[in-house]
C-alpha positions as CSV (number, residue, x, y, z in Angstrom):
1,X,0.0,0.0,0.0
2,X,1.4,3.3,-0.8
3,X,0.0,6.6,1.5
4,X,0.0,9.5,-0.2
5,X,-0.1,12.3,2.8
6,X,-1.1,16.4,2.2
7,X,1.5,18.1,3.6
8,X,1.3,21.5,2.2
9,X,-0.3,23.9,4.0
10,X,0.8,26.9,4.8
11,X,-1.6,27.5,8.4
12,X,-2.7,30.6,7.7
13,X,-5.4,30.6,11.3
14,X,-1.9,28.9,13.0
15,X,0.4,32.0,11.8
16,X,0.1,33.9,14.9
17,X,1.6,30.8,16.8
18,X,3.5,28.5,14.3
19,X,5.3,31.5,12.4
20,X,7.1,30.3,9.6
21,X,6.8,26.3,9.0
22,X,4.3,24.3,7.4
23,X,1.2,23.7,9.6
24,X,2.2,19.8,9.6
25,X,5.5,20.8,11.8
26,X,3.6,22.7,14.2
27,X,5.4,21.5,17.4
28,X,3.6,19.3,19.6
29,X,5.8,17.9,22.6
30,X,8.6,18.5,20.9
31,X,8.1,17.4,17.4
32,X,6.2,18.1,14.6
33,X,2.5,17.1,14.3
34,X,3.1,15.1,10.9
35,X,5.8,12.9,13.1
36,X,2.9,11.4,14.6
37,X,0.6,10.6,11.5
38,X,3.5,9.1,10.2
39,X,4.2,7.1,13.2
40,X,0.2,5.9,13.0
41,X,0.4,4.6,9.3
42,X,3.9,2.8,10.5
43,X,1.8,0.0,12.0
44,X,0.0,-0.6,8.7
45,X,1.7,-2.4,6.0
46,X,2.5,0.6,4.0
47,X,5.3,0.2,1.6
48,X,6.1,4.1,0.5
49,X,5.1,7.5,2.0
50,X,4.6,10.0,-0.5
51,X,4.4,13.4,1.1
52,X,2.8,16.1,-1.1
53,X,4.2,19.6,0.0
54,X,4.0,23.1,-1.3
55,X,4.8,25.8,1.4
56,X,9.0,25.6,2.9
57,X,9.1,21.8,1.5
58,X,12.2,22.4,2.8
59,X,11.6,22.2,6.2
60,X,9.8,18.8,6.1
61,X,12.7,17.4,3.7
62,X,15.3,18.3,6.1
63,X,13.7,16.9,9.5
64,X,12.1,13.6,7.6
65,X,15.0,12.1,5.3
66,X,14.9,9.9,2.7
67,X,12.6,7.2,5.2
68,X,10.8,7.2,8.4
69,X,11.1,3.8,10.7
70,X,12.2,1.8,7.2
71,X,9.2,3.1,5.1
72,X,10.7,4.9,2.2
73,X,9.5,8.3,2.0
74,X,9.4,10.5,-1.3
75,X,8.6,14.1,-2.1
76,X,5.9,15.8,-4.4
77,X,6.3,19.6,-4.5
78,X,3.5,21.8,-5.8
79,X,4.9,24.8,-7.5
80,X,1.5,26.9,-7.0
81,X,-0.8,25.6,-4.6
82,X,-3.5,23.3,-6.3
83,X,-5.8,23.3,-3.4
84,X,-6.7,19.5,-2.1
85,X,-8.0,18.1,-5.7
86,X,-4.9,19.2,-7.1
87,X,-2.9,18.3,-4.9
88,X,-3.9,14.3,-4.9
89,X,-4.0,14.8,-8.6
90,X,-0.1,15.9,-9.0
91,X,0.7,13.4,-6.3
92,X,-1.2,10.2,-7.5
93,X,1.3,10.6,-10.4
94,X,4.1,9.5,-8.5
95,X,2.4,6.3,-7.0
96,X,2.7,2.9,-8.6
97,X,-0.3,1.4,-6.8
98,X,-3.9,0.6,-7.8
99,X,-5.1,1.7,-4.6
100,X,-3.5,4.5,-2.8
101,X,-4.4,5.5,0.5
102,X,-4.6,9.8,0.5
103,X,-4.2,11.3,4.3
104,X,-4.3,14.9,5.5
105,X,-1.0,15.3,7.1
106,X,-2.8,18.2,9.6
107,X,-5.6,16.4,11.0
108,X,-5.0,13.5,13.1
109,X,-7.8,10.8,12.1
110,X,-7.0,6.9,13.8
111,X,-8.8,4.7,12.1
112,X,-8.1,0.9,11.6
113,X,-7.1,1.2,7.9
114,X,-6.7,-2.7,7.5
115,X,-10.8,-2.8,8.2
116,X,-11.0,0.2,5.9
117,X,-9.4,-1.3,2.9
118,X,-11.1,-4.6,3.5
119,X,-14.1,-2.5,3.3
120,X,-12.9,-1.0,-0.1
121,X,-11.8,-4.1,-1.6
122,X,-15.0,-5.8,-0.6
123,X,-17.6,-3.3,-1.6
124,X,-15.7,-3.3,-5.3
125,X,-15.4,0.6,-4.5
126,X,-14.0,3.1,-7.0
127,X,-12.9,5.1,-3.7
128,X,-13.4,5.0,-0.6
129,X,-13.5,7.7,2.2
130,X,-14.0,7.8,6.1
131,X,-15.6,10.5,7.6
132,X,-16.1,11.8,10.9
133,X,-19.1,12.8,12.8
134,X,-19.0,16.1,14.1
135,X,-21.2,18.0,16.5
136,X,-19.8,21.8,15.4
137,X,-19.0,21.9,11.5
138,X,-19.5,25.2,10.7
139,X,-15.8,25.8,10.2
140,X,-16.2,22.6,6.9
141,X,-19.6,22.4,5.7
142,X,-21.7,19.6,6.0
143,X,-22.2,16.6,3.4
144,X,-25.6,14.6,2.4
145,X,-25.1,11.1,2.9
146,X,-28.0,8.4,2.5
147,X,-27.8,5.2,3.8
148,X,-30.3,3.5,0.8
149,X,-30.0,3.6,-2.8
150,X,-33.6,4.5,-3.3
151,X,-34.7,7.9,-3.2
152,X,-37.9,7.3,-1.4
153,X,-36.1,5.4,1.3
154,X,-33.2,7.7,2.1
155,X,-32.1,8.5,6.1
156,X,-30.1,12.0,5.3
157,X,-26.8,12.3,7.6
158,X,-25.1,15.4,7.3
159,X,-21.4,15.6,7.3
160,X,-18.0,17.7,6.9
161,X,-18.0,19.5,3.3
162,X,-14.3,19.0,3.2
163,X,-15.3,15.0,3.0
164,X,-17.6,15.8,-0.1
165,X,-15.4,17.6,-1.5
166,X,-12.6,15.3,-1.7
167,X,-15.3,12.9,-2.7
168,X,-16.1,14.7,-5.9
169,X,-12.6,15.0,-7.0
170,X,-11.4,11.4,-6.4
171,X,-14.5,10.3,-8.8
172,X,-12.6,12.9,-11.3
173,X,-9.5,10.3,-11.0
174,X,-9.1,7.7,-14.2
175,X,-11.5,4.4,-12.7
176,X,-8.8,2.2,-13.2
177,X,-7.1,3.5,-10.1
178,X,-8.7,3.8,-6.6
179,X,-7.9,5.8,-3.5
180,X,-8.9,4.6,-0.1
């Protein structure tokens, strides 16, 4: 499995206390916030860590190497920022996988990834996406789900915005590739 992870943000409501770094090296107990979603997919059987970056790659080059705990890590750098979309877009590229596994490298989000890509492989998906309930979503939006195919039968559950947004671009991806 290859995990590509957003990495690029420049934390623009963080500026007043992260300064100048990306927002995934904004310091928690002594190292950066993206040391620890990395250290979560570690116990996964992920084979390469693709980090897609676009503000001071630098700073995540230099701390994070060439691997992290054996897992080969690699480095896709956005020249102008393409937003989310985009930014899987440019970085799917670089990935050799059918399925590829996409991560925000800001948010930490545990869930048990080998039940999520049994789910994926089971269901036949062309992607897959796990979403969180959330009490106070103003800051993202919400998102329609419906738990039955038929329209007279639909339960509405409303979610995050960001989810249905980065569910609308991965069905832009070619169908013979998948991300989970």
């Amino acid at each position: 499995m290859e995990a590509v992870i957003l990495a690029g943000g420049m934390g623009t409501r963080l500026r007043s206390v992260i300064k100048d770094i990306p927002k995934p090296m904004a310091p928690v107990n002594g190292k950066p916030f993206l040391f620890f979603v990395l250290q979560w997919i570690t116990r996964y059987p992920v084979e390469k860590i693709i980090l897609s970056l676009g503000f001071k790659p630098g700073t995540v080059r230099n701390y994070f190497g060439d691997s992290f705990s054996g897992i080969p890590v690699e480095y896709v750098v956005e020249d102008q920022p393409l937003g989310t979309g985009g930014a899987i877009k440019y970085a799917a590229r670089f990935t050799k996988a059918d399925d590829i596994l996409v991560i925000n490298g800001d948010t930490f989000f545990p869930i048990d990834l080998l039940k999520f890509y049994d789910f994926h492989i089971e269901k036949s998906n062309l992607f897959s996406i796990a979403l969180k309930r959330m009490k106070d979503f103003d800051r993202y939006g919400t998102c329609l789900l419906y738990t039955s195919p038929s329209p007279r039968d639909r339960t509405r559950s409303r979610m995050p915005s960001s989810a249905c947004k980065k569910k609308t671009t991965q069905q832009n991806r070619k169908h013979s590739r998948s991300t989970i």
